[in-house]
Biopython code that builds the backbone (N, CA, C, O; Angstrom):
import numpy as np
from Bio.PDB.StructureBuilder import StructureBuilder

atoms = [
    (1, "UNK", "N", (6.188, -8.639, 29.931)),
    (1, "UNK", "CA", (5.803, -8.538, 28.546)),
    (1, "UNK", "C", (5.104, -9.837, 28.144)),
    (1, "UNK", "O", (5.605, -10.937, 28.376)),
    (2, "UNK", "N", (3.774, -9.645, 27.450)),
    (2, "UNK", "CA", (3.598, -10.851, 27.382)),
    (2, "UNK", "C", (4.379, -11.920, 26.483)),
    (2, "UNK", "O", (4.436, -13.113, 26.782)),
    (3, "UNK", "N", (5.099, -11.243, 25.112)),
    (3, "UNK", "CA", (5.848, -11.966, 24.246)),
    (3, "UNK", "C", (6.786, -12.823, 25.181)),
    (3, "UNK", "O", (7.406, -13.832, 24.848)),
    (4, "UNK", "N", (6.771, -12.386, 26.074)),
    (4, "UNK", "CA", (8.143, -13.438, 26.785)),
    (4, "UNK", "C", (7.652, -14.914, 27.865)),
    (4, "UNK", "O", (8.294, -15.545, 28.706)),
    (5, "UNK", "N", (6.270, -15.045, 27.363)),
    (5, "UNK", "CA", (5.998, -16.631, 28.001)),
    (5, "UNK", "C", (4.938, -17.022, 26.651)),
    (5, "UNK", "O", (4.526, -16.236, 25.799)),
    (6, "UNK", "N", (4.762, -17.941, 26.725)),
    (6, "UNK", "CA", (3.707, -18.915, 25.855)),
    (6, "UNK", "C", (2.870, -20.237, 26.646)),
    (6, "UNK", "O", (3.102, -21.439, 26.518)),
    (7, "UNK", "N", (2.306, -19.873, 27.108)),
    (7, "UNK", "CA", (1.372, -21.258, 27.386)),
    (7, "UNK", "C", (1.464, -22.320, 26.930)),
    (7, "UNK", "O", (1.533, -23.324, 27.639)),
    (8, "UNK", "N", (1.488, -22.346, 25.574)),
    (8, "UNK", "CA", (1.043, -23.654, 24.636)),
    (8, "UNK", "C", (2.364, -24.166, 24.786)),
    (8, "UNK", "O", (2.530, -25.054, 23.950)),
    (9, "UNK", "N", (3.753, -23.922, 25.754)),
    (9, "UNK", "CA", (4.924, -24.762, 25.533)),
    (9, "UNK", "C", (4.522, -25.974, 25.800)),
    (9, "UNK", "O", (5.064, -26.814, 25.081)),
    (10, "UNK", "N", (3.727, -26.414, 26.615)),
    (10, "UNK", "CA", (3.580, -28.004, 27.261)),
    (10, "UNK", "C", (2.167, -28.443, 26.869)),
    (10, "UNK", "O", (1.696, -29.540, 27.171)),
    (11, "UNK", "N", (1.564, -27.547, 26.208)),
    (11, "UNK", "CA", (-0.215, -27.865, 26.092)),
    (11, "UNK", "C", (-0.223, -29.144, 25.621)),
    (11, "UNK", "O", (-1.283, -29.695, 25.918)),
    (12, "UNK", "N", (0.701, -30.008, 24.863)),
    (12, "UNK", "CA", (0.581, -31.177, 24.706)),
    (12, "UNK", "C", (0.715, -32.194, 25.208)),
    (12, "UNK", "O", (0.216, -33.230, 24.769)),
    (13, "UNK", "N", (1.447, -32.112, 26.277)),
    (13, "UNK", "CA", (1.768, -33.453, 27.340)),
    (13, "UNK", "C", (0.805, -33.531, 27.901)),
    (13, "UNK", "O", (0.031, -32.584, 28.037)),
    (14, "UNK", "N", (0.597, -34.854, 28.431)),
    (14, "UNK", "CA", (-0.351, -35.657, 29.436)),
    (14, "UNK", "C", (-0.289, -34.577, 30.331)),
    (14, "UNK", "O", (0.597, -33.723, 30.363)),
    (15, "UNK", "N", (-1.611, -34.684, 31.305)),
    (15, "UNK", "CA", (-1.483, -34.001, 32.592)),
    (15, "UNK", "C", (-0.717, -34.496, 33.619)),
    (15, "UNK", "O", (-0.403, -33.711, 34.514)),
    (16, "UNK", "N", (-0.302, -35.789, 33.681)),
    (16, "UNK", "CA", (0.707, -36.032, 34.463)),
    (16, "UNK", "C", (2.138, -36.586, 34.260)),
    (16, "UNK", "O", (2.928, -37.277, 34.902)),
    (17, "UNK", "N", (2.096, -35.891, 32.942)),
    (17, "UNK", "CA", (3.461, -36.122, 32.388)),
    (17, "UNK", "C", (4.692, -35.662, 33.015)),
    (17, "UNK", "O", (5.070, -34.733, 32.300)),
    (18, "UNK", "N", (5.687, -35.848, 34.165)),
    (18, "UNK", "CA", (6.590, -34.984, 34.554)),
    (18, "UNK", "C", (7.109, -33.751, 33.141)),
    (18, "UNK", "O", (7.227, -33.819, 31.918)),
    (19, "UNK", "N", (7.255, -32.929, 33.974)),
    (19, "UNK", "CA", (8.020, -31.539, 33.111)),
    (19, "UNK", "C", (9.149, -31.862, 33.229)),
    (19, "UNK", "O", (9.388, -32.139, 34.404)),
    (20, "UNK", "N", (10.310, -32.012, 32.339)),
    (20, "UNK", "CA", (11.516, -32.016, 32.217)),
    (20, "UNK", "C", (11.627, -30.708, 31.490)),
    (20, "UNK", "O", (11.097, -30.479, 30.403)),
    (21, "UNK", "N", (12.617, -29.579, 32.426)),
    (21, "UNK", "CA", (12.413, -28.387, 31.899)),
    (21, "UNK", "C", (13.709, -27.619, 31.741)),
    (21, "UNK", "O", (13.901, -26.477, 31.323)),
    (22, "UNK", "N", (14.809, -28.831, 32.321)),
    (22, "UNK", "CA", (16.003, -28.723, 31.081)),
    (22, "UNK", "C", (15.617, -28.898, 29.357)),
    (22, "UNK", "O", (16.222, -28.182, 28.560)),
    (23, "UNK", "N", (14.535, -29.932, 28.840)),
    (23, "UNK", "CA", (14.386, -30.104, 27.629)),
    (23, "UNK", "C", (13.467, -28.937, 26.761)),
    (23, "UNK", "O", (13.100, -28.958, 25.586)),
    (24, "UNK", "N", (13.258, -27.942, 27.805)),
    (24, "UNK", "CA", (12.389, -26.617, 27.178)),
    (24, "UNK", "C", (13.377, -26.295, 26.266)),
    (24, "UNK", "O", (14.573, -26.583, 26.306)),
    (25, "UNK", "N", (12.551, -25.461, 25.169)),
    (25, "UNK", "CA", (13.512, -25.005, 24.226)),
    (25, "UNK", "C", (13.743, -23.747, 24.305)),
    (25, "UNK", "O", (12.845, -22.953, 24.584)),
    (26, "UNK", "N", (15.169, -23.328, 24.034)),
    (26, "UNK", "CA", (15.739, -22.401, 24.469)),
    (26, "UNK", "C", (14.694, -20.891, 23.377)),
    (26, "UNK", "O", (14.387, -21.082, 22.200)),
    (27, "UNK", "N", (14.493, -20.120, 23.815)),
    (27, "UNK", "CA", (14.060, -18.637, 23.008)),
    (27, "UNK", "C", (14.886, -17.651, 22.811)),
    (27, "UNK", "O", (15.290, -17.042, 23.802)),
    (28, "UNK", "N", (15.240, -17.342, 21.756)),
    (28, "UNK", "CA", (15.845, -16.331, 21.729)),
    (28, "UNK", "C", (15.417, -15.074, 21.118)),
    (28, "UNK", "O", (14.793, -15.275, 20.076)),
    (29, "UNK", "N", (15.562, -13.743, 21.455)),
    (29, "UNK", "CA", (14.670, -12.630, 21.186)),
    (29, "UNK", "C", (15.375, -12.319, 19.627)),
    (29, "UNK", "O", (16.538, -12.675, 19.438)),
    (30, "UNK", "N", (14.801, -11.815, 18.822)),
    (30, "UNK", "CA", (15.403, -11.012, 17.263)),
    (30, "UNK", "C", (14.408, -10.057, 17.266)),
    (30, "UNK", "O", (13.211, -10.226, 17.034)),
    (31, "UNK", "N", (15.233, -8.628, 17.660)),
    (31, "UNK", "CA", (14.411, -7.439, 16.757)),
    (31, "UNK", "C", (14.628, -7.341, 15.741)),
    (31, "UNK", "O", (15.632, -7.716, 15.135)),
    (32, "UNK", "N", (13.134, -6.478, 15.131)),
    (32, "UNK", "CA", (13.112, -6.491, 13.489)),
    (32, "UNK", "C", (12.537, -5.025, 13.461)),
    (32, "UNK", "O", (11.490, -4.604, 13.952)),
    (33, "UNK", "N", (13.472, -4.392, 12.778)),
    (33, "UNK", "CA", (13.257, -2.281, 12.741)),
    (33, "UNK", "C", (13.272, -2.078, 11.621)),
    (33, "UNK", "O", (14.040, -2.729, 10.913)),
    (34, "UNK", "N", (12.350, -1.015, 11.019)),
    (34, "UNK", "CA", (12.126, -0.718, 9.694)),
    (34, "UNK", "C", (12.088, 0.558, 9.949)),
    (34, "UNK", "O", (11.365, 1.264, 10.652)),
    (35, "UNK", "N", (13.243, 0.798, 9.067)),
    (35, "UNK", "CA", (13.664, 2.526, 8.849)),
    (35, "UNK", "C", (13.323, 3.025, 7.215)),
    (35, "UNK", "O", (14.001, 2.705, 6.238)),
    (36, "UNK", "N", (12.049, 3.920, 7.199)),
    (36, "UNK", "CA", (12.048, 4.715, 6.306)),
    (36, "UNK", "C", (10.772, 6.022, 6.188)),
    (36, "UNK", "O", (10.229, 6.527, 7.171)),
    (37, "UNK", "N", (10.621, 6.214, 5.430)),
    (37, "UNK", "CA", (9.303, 7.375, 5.329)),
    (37, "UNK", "C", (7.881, 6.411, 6.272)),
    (37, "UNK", "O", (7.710, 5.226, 6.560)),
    (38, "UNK", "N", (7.225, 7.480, 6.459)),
    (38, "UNK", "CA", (5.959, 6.929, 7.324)),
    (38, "UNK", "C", (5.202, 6.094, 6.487)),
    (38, "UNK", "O", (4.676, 5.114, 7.015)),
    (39, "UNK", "N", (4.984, 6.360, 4.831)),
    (39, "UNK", "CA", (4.546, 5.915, 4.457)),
    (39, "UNK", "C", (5.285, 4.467, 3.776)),
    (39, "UNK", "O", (4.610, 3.643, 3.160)),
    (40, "UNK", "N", (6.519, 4.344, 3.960)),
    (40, "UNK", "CA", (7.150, 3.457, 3.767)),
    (40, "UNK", "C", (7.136, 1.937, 4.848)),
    (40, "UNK", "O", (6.996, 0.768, 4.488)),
    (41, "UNK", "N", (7.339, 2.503, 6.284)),
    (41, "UNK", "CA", (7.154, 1.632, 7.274)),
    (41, "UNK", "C", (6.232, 1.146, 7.405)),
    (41, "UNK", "O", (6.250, -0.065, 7.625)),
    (42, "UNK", "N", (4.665, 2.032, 7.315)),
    (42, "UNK", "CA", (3.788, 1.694, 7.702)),
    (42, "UNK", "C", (3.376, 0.354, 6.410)),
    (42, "UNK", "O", (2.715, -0.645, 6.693)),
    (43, "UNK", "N", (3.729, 0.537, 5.538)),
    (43, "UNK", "CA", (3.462, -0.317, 4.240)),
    (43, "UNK", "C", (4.261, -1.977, 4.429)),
    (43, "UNK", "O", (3.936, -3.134, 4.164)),
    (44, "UNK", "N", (5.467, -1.287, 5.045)),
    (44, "UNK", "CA", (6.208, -2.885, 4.721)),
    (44, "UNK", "C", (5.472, -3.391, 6.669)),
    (44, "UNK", "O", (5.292, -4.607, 6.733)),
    (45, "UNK", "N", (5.185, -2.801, 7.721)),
    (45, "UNK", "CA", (4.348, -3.718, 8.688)),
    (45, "UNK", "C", (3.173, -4.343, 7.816)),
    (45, "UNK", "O", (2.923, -5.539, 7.965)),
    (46, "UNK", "N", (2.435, -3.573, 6.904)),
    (46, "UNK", "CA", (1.240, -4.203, 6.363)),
    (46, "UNK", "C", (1.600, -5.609, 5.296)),
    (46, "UNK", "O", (0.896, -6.580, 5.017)),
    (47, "UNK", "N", (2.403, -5.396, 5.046)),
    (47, "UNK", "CA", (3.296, -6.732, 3.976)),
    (47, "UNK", "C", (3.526, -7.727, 4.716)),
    (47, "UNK", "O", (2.856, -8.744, 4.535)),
    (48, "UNK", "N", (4.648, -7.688, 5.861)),
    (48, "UNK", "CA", (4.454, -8.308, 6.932)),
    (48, "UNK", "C", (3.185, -9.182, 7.480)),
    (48, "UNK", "O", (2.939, -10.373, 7.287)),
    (49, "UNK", "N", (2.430, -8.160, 8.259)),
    (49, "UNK", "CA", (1.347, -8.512, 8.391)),
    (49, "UNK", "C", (0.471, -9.841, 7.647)),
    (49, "UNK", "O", (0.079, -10.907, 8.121)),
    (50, "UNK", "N", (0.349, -9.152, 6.044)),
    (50, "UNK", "CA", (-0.518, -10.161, 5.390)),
    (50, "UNK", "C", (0.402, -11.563, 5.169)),
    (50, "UNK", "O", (-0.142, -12.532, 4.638)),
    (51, "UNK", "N", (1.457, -11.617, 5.487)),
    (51, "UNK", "CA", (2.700, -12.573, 4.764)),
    (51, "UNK", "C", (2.766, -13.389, 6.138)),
    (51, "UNK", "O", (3.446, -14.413, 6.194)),
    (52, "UNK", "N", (2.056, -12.926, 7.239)),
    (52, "UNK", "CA", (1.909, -13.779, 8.439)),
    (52, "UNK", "C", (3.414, -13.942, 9.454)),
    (52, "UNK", "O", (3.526, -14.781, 10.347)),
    (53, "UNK", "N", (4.327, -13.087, 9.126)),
    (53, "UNK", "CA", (5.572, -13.088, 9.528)),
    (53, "UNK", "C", (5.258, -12.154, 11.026)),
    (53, "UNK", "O", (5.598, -12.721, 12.064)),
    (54, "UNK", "N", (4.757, -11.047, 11.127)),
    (54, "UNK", "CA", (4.730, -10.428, 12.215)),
    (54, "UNK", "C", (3.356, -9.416, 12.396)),
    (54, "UNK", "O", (3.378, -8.322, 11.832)),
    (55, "UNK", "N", (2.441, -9.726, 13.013)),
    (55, "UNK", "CA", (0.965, -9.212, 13.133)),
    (55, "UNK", "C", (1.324, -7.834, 13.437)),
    (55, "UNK", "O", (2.123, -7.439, 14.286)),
    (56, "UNK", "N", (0.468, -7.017, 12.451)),
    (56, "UNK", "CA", (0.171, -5.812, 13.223)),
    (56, "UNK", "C", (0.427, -4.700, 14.238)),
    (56, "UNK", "O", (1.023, -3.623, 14.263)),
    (57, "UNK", "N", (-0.260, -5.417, 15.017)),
    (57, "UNK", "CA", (-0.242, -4.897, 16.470)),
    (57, "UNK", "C", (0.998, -4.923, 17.423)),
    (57, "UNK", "O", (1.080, -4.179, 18.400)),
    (58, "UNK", "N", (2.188, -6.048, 16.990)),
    (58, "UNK", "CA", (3.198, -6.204, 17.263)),
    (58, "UNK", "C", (3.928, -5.686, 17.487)),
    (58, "UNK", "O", (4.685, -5.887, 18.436)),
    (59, "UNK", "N", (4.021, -4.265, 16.194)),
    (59, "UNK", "CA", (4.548, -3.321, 16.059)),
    (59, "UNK", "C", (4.752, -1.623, 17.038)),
    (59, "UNK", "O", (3.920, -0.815, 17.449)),
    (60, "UNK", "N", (6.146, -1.668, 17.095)),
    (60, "UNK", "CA", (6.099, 0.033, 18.421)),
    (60, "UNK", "C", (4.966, 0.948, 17.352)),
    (60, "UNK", "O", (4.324, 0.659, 16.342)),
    (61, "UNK", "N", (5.076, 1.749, 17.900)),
    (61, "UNK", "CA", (4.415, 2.827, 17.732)),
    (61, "UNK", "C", (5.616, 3.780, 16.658)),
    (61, "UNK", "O", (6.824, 3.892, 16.867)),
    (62, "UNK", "N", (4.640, 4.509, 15.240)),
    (62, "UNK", "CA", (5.923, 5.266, 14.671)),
    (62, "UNK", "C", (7.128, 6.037, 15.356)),
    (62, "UNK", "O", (6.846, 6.489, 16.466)),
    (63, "UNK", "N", (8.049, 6.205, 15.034)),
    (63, "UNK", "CA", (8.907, 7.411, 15.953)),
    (63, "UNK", "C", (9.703, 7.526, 14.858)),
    (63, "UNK", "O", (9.854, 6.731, 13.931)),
    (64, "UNK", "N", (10.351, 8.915, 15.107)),
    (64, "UNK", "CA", (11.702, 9.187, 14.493)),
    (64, "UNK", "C", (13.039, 8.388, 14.878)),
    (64, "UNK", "O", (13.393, 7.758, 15.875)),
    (65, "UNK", "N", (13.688, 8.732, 13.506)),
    (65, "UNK", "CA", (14.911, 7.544, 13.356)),
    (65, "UNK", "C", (15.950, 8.647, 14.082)),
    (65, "UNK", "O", (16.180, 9.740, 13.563)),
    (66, "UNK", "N", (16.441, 8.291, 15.124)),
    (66, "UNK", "CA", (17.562, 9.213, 15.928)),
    (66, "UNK", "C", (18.947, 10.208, 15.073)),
    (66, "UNK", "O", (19.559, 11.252, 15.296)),
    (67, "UNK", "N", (18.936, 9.463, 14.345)),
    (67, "UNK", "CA", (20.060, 9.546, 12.920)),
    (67, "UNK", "C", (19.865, 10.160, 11.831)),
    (67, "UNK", "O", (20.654, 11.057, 11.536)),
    (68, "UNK", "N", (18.857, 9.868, 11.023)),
    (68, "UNK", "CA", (18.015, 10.507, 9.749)),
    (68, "UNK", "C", (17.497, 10.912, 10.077)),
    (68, "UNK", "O", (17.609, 11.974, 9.465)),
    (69, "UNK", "N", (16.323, 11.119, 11.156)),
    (69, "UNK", "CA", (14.870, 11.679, 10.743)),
    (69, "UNK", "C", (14.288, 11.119, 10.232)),
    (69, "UNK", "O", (13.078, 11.339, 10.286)),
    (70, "UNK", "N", (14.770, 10.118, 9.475)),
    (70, "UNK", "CA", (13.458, 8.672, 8.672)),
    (70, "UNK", "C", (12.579, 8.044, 10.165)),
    (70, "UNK", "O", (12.870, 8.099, 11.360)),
    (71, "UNK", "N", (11.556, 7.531, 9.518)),
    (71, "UNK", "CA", (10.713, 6.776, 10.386)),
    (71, "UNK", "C", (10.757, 5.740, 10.940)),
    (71, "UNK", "O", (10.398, 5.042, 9.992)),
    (72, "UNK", "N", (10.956, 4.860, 11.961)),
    (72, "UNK", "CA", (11.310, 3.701, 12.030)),
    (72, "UNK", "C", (9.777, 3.434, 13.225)),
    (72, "UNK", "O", (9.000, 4.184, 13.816)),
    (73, "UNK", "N", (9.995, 1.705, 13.086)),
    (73, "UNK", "CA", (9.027, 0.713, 13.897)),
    (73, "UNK", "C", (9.881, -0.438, 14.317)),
    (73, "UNK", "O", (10.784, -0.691, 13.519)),
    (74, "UNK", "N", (9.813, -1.204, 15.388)),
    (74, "UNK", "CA", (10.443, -1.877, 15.876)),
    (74, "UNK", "C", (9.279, -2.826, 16.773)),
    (74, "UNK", "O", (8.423, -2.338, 17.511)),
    (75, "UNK", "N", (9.517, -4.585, 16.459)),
    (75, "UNK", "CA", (8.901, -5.746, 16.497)),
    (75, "UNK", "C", (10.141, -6.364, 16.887)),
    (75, "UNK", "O", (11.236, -6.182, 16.355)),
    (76, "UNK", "N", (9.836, -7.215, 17.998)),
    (76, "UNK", "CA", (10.431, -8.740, 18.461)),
    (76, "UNK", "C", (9.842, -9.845, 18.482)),
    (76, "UNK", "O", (8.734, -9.985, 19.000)),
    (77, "UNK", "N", (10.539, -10.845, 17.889)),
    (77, "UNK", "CA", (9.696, -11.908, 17.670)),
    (77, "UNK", "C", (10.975, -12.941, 18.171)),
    (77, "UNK", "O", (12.169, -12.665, 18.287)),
    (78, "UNK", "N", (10.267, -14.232, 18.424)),
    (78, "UNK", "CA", (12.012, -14.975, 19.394)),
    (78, "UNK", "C", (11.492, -16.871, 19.006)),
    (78, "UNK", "O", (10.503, -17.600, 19.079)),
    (79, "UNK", "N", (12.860, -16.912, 18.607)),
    (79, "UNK", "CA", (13.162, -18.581, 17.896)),
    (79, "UNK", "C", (13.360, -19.315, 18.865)),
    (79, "UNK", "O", (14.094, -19.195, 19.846)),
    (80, "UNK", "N", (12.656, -20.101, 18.538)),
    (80, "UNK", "CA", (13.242, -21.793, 19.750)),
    (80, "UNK", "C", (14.585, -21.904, 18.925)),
    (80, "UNK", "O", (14.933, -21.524, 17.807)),
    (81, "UNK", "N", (15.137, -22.532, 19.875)),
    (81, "UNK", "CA", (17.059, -22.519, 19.387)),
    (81, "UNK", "C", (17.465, -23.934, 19.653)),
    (81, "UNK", "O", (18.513, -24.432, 19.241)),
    (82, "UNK", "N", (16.438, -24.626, 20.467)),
    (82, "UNK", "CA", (16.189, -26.273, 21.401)),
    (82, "UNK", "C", (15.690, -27.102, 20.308)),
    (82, "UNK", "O", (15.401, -28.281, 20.510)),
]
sb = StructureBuilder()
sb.init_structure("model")
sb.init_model(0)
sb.init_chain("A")
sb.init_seg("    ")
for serial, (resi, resn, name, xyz) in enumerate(atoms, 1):
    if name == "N":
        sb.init_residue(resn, " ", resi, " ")
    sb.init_atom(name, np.array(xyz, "f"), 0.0, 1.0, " ", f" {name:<3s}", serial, name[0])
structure = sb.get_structure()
């Protein structure tokens, strides 16, 4: 997946800076699911979106909510914890 590496972790050190990679910072994953009407989900990804919290494209694909029948979308996004 690509969400699960980042390049830019070290883009700032010297090129011959040893990597100390005990001092990487730890990531941790948080899903974020929005359960409601189609036209409800699709509205609060677009809120999202403009509010710069979670792009777009980020987002699963609509599906039904296993439980209700409401609509849900589901985004992971993951915190340095280091």
């Amino acid at each position: 997946m690509a969400q699960d590496f980042r390049s830019d972790d070290f883009a700032e050190l010297p090129p011959d800076a040893p990597l100390n990679y005990d001092a990487a910072p730890i990531r941790e994953p948080v899903r974020l699911i929005v359960v409601s009407s189609r036209q409800g989900v699709t509205r609060m990804i677009q809120t999202l979106h403009l509010r710069g919290v979670v792009s777009a494209h980020e987002w699963s694909a609509l599906q039904p909510e296993p439980m209700t029948g409401k609509w849900m979308s589901v985004a992971t996004k993951y915190l340095s914890l280091g």
